[in-house]
C-alpha positions as CSV (number, residue, x, y, z in Angstrom):
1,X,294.1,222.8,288.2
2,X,291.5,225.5,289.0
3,X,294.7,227.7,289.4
4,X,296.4,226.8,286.2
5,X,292.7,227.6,284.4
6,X,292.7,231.2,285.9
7,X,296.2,231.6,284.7
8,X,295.2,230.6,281.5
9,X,292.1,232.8,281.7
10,X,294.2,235.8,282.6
11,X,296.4,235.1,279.6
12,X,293.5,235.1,277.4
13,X,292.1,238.6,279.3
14,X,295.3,240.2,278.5
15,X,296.0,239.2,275.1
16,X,292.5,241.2,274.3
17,X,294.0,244.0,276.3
18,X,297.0,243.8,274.1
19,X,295.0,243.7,271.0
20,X,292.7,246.9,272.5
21,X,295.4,249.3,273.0
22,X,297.8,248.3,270.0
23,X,294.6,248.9,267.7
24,X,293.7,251.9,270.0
25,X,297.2,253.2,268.7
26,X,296.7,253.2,265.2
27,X,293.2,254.0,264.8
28,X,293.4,257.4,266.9
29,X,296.7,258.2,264.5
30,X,295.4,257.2,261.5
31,X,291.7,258.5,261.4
32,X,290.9,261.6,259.7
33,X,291.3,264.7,261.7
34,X,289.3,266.2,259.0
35,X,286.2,264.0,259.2
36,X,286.3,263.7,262.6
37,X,286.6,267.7,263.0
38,X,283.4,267.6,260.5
39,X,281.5,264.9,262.8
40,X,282.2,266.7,266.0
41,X,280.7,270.1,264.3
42,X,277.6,268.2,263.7
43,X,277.2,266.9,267.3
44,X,278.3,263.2,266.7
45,X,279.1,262.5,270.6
46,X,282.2,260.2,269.6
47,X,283.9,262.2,267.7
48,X,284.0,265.3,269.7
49,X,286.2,262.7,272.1
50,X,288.2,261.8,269.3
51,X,288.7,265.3,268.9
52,X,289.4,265.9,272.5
53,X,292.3,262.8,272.3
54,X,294.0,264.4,269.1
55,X,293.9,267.6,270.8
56,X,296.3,265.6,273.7
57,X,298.0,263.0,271.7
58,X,301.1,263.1,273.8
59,X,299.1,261.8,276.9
60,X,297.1,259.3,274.9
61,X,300.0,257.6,273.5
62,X,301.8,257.5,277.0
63,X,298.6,256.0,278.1
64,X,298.7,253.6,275.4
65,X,302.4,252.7,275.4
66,X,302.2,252.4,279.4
67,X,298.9,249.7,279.4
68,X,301.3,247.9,276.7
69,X,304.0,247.3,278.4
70,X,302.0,246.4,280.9
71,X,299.9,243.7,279.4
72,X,302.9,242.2,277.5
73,X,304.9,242.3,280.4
74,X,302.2,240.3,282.5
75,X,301.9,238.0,279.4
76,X,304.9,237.0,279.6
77,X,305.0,236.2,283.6
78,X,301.7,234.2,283.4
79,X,303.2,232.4,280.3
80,X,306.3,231.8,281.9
81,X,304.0,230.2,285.4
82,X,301.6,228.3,282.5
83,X,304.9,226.4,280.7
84,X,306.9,226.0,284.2
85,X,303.8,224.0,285.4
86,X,303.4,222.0,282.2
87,X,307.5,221.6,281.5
88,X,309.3,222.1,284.2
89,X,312.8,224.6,284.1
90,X,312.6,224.2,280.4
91,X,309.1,225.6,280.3
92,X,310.7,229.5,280.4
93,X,311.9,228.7,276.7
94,X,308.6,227.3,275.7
95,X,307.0,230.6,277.2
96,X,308.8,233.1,275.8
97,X,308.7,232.0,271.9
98,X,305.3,231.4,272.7
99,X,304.4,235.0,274.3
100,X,306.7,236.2,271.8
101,X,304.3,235.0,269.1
102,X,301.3,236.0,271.1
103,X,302.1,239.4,271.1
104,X,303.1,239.7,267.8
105,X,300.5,237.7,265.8
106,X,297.3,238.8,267.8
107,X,298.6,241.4,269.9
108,X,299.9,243.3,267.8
109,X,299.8,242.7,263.7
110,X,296.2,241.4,264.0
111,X,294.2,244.6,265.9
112,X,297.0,247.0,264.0
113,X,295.9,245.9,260.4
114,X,292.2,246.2,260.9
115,X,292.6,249.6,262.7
116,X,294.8,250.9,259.7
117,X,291.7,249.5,257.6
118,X,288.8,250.6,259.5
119,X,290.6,253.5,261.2
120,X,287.6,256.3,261.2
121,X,285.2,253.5,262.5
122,X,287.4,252.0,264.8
123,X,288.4,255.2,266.5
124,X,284.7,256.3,267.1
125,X,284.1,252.7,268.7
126,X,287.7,253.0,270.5
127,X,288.0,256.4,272.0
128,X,285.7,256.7,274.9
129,X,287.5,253.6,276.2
130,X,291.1,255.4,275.7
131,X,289.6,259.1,276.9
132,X,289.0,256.9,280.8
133,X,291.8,255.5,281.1
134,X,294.0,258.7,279.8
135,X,291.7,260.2,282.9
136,X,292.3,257.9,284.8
137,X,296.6,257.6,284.7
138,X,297.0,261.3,283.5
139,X,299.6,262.1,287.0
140,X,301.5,259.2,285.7
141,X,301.8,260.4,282.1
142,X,302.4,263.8,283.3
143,X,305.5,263.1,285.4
144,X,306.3,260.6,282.0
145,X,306.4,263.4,279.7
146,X,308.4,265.8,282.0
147,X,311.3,263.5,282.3
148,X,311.1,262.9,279.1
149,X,310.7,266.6,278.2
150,X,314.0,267.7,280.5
151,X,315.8,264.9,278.7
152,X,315.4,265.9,275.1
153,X,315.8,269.9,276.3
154,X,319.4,268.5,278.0
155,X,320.0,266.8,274.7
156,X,319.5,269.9,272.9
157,X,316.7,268.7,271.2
158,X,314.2,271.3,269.8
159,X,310.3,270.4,270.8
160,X,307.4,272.1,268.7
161,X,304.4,271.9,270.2
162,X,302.3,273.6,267.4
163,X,302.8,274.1,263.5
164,X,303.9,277.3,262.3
165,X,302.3,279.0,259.1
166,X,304.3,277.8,257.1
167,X,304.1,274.1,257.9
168,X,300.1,274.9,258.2
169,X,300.2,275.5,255.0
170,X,302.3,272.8,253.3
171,X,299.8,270.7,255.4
172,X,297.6,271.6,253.4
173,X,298.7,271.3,250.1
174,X,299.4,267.9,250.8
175,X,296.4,267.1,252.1
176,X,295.0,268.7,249.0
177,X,297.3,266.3,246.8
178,X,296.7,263.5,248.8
179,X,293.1,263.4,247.7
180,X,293.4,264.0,244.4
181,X,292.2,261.2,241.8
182,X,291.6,261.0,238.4
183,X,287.8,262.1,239.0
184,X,287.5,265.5,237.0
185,X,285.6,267.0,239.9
186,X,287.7,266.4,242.4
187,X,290.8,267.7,240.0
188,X,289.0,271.3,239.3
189,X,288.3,271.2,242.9
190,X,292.3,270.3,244.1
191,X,293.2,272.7,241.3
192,X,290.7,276.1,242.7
193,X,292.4,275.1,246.3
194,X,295.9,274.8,245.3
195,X,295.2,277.9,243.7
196,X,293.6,280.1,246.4
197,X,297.1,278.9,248.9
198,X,299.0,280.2,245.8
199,X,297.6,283.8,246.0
200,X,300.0,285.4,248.3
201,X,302.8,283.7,245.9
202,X,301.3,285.8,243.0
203,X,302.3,289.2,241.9
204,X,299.6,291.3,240.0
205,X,302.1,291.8,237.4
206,X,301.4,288.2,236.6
207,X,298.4,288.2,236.1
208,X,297.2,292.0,234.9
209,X,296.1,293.2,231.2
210,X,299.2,294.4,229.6
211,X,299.3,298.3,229.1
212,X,299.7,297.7,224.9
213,X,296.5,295.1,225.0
214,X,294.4,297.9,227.1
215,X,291.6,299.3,225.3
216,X,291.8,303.5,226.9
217,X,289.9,306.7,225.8
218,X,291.8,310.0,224.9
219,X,289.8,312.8,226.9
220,X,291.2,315.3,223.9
221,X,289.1,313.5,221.2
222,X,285.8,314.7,219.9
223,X,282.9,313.2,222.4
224,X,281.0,311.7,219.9
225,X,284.0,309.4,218.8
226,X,284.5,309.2,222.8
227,X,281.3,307.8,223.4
228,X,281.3,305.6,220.0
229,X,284.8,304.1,221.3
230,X,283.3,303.5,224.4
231,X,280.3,301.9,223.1
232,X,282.4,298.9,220.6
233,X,284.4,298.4,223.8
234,X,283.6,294.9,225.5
235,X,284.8,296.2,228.5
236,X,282.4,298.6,230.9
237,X,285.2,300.0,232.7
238,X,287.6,302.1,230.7
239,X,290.7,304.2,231.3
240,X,291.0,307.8,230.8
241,X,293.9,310.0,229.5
242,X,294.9,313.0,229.0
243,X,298.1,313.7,225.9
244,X,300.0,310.7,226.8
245,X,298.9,307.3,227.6
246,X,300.8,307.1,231.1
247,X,298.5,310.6,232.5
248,X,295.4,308.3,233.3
249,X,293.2,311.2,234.9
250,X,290.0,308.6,235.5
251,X,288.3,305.5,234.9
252,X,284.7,305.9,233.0
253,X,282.3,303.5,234.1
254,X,279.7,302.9,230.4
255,X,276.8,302.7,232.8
256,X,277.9,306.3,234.2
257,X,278.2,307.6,230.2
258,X,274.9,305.9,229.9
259,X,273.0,307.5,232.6
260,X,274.6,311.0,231.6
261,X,273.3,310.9,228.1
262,X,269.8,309.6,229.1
263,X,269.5,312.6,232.0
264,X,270.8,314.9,229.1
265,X,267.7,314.2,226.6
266,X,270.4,311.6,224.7
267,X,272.4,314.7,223.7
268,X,276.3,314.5,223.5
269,X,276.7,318.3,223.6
270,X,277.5,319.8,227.4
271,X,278.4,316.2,229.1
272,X,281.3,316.5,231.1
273,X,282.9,313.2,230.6
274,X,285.9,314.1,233.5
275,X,283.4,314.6,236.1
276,X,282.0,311.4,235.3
277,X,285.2,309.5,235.8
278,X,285.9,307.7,239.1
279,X,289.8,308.7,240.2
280,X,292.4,305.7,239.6
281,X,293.3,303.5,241.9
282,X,297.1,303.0,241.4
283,X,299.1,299.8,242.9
284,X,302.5,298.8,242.7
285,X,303.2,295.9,240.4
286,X,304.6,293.6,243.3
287,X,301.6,293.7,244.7
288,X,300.0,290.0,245.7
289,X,296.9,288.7,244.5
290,X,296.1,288.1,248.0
291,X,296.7,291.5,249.5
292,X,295.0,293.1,246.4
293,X,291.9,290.7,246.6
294,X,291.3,292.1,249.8
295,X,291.9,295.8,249.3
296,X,289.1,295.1,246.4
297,X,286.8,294.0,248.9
298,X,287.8,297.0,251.4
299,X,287.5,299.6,249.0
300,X,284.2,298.2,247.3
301,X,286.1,298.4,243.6
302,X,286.5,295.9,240.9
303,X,289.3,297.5,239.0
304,X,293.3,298.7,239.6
305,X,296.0,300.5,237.5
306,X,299.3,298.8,238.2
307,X,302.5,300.9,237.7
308,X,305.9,299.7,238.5
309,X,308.6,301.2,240.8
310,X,309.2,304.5,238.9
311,X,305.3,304.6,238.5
312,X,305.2,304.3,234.9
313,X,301.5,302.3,234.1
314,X,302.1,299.0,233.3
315,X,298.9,297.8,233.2
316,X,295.5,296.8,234.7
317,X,294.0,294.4,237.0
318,X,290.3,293.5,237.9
319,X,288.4,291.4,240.5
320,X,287.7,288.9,237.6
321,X,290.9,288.6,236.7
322,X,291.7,287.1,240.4
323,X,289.2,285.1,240.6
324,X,290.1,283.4,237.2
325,X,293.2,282.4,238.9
326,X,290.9,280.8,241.4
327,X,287.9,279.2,239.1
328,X,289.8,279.3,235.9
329,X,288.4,281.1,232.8
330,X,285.3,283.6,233.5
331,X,283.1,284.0,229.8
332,X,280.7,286.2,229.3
333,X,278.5,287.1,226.3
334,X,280.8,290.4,225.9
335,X,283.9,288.6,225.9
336,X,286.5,288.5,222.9
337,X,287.8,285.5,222.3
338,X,291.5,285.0,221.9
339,X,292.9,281.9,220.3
340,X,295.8,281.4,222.5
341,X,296.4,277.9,222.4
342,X,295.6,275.8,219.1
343,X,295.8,271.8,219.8
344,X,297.2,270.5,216.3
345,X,296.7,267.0,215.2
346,X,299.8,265.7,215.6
347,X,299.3,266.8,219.7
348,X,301.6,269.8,219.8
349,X,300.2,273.3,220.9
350,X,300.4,275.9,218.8
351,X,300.3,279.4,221.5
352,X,300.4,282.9,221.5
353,X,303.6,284.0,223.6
354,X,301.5,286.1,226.0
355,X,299.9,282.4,226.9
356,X,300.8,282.6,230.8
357,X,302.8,279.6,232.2
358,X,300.7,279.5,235.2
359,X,297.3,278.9,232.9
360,X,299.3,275.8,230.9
361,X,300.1,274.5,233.9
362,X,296.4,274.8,235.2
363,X,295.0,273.4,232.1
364,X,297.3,270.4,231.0
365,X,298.2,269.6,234.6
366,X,302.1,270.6,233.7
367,X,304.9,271.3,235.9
368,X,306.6,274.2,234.0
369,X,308.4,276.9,236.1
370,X,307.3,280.3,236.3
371,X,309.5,281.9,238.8
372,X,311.7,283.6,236.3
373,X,308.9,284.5,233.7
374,X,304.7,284.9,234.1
375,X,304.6,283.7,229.7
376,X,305.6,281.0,228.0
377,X,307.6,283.5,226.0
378,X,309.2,284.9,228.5
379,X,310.1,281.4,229.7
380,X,311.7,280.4,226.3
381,X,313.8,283.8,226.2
382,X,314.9,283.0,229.7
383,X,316.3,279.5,229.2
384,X,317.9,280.5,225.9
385,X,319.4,283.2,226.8
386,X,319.3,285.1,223.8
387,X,316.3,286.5,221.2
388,X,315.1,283.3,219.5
389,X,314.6,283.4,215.2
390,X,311.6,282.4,214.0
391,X,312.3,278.0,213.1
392,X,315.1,277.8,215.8
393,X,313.8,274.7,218.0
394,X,314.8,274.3,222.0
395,X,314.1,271.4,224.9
396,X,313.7,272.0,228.4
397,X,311.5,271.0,230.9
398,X,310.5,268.0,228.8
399,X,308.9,269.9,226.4
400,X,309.8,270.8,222.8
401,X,309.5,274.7,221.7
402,X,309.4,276.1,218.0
403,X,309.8,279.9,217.3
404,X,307.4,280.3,214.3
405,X,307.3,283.8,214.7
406,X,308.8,286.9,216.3
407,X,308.0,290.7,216.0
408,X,310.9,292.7,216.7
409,X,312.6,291.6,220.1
410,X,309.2,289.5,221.2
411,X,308.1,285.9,220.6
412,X,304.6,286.0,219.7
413,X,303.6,282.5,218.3
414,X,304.9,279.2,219.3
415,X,304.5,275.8,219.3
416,X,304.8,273.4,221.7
417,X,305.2,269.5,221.8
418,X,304.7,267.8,225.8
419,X,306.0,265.0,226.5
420,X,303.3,262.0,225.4
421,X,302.6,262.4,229.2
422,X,301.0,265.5,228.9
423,X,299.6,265.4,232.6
424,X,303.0,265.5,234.8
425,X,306.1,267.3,232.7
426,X,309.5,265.2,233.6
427,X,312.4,267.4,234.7
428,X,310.5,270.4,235.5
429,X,311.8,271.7,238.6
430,X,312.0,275.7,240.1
431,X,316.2,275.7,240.0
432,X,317.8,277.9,237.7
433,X,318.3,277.5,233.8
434,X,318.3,274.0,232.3
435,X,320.3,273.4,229.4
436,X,318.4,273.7,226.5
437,X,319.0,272.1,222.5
438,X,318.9,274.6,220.2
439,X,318.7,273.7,216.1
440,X,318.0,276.5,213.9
C-alpha cells in the first residue's frame, strides 16, 4: 500500500513537472522581447534572465523538450504500475488513455493557455527555474543540437542563425502594425515610425519643391526690387541666378540681407548681394531621404538644389521638408497656405494634382501606389495611359477620379471619391497598371 501511495505521489510530482515545462515553453516564446529588453535596461533582475534565455533559445527549448519527454515518459510507466496493481493485464489500457488524458488536459492545454495569457508575468516568475536547469543539462543539449545540426546540413537544409537587414527590418514594420489600434496616438505614432523605415525608400525627387513653384531672385535686377522681392517672400532662404533660371550662382539667407543693410546705415547702395550668398549645394535627384537627412546633419545646412542626371535644376529640398515626411505637416506663422485637398459634402475630395500620393496615403490611411508616380496626377496619367480631358472619369485602386481641369499636358484639379471605407483602399496593390473605366 505505502508503495502504491508513493507511486501515486510521484504521478502527481510529475504531472506538475509536466505542467512547469509545457508552460515554461510558451511563456519564454510568447513574452515580449521588447518589454522584457526595456525591464532588463532598468535593472529588473528577472528579466535580464529572460533576456539571457532568448539570447539561447535553441538550448532552452532542448532543455524543455528533453524534461518533457522525460516526465511524460515516466507518467506513463508509473501509470502503467498504478492500473497493473488495481486491474491486472488489462490495467496497461486503463493507463494509457488515462496518462493520455493527463498529459493533455493538465499537462499540457491547461499550463499552455494561462502562459499564452499571462505570458510576460509568467516568464519573469518562470525563467530562473529554466536558466538552472539549461545550466545544468547544457552538454546534453549541446551534443542534441550538433546531431541535429549535421543532419539538417546533410539534408541540404539552410540554418540562419541571425536576421539579416532586411528581415530586421520587416520585423519591424510588423511589430509596428501589430500594435496599431484605433487610438489616434498610437496611429500618428505607427504612422512617424513607418515613416522613418520608409526613408531610404524615398527619392528627394519625391518629395522637393518643384523648380516652377520656387520662389528665386534674378542677381541682374535693380537691388531695391531684390531686396523688396526678398522681403514679401515667406521663405528666408532664397535662390540666386544669374540670365537664366538653371545658373543658380548662390543661395541668400534674409537674415544675411538683413544684417548687411543694418551694418550699411540701412542703405541699399554699395551692398554686394553675391558676396552675401552661401554657394549651392547641388544633389542628384535619386538621392534618398535617408542619405540626404544625414549629409544635412554633416554639412550643418538646411537646404539642397536637386538637379537630375544631365544636371538641369529640378528643384529644391529642405530639412523641413524631410522631417514632414516624418511628423507630417510643419506650420509656421510665415507659411502660405495651399488648399490642396477640399473634402466636399457628398465625401469626395476635391485636389490639386501636385497633391503627393504618399501624403493621401498618410492622411486617409489609403493604400494607393506610388512606385510609378510621387502625385496623384501623375498616378491618374500613368494608369490611363494617355492625357486625360477635363469630365473624363476613371476607377482604379478602389477609388473614383474626375479630371475637372487640365492646363496644357498637366492635370491640375481633381476629384476624388474613396471607397466608403476611406481607411484601407481595396485592390491597391504595387504591381503594374490596373485596368481602369474610363467615361468621358
Amino acid at each position: 500500500m505505502d508503495w502504491l501511495l508513493l507511486n501515486i505521489g510521484a504521478l502527481l510530482l510529475l504531472v506538475v513537472g509536466s505542467a512547469f515545462f509545457s508552460g515554461s515553453e510558451t511563456a519564454l516564446t510568447a513574452a515580449s522581447r521588447a518589454r522584457m529588453l526595456t525591464l532588463g535596461q532598468q535593472g529588473f533582475k528577472r528579466a535580464i534572465v529572460v533576456n539571457k534565455l532568448h539570447s539561447r533559445m535553441e538550448q532552452v527549448i532542448g532543455t524543455i523538450l528533453l524534461g518533457n519527454a522525460c516526465v511524460n515518459s515516466f507518467i506513463a510507466i508509473l501509470s502503467a504500475q498504478v492500473f497493473g496493481a488495481w486491474f491486472g493485464d488489462v490495467g496497461a489500457v486503463y493507463a494509457g488513455i488515462v496518462a493520455t488524458i493527463i498529459i493533455f488536459v493538465m499537462g499540457e492545454v491547461l499550463p499552455k493557455t494561462f502562459a499564452i495569457n499571462n505570458a510576460d508575468r509568467s516568464a519573469l516568475t518562470l525563467a530562473p527555474i529554466v536558466l538552472v536547469l539549461v545550466r545544468a543539462i547544457a552538454p546534453i543539449t549541446h551534443l542534441t543540437q550538433m546531431i541535429c545540426s549535421g543532419i539538417l546540413r546533410l539534408l541540404g537544409a539552410n540554418i540562419v542563425n541571425e536576421l539579416g537587414a532586411e528581415e530586421r527590418i520587416e520585423e519591424l514594420r510588423g511589430a509596428i502594425a501589430l500594435h496599431a489600434g484605433a487610438d489616434e496616438e498610437i496611429r500618428e505614432a505607427g504612422q512617424m515610425l513607418h515613416s522613418i523605415l520608409d526613408l531610404e525608400d524615398v527619392p528627394v525627387s519625391d518629395i522637393m519643391v518643384h523648380r516652377r513653384n520656387m520662389t528665386m531672385i534674378d542677381i541682374e535686377q535693380p537691388i531695391e526690387q531684390l531686396v523688396a522681392e526678398v522681403l514679401q517672400s515667406p521663405h528666408t532662404r532664397l535662390p540666386l541666378y544669374r540670365g537664366q533660371a538653371d545658373n543658380i550662382i548662390g543661395v541668400l539667407h534674409a537674415k544675411a540681407l538683413l544684417r548687411a543693410v543694418q551694418a550699411n546705415q540701412w542703405k541699399l547702395d554699395g551692398i554686394d548681394i553675391v558676396s552675401l550668398a552661401s554657394p549651392p549645394w547641388f544633389i542628384p535627384d535619386q538621392t534618398n531621404l535617408l542619405a540626404q537627412l544625414e549629409a544635412f546633419r554633416k554639412r550643418r545646412e538646411h537646404f539642397a538644389m536637386v538637379v537630375d542626371e544631365y544636371g538641369a535644376l529640378m528643384g529644391i529640398v529642405t530639412l523641413e521638408d524631410i522631417l514632414e515626411e516624418i511628423v507630417g505637416d510643419i506650420s509656421d506663422e510665415h507659411d502660405v497656405t495651399v488648399a490642396g485637398v477640399r473634402p466636399q459634402t457628398d465625401g469626395s475630395l476635391e485636389m490639386d494634382g501636385t497633391v503627393t500620393i504618399r501624403d493621401l496615403n498618410r492622411e486617409f490611411g489609403w493604400r494607393l501606389p506610388d512606385e510609378e508616380a510621387s502625385t496623384i496626377a501623375g498616378l491618374v496619367l500613368f494608369e490611363a495611359q494617355q492625357i486625360p480631358s477635363p469630365g473624363q472619369v476613371f476607377a482604379f485602386h478602389g477609388c473614383r477620379f474626375e479630371i475637372l481641369e487640365r492646363q496644357r499636358n498637366q492635370i491640375t484639379r481633381l476629384k476624388v471619391t474613396p471607397p466608403r471605407d476611406s481607411r484601407a483602399i481595396p485592390g491597391a496593390t504595387p504591381a503594374g497598371p490596373t485596368k481602369a473605366a474610363i467615361h468621358g
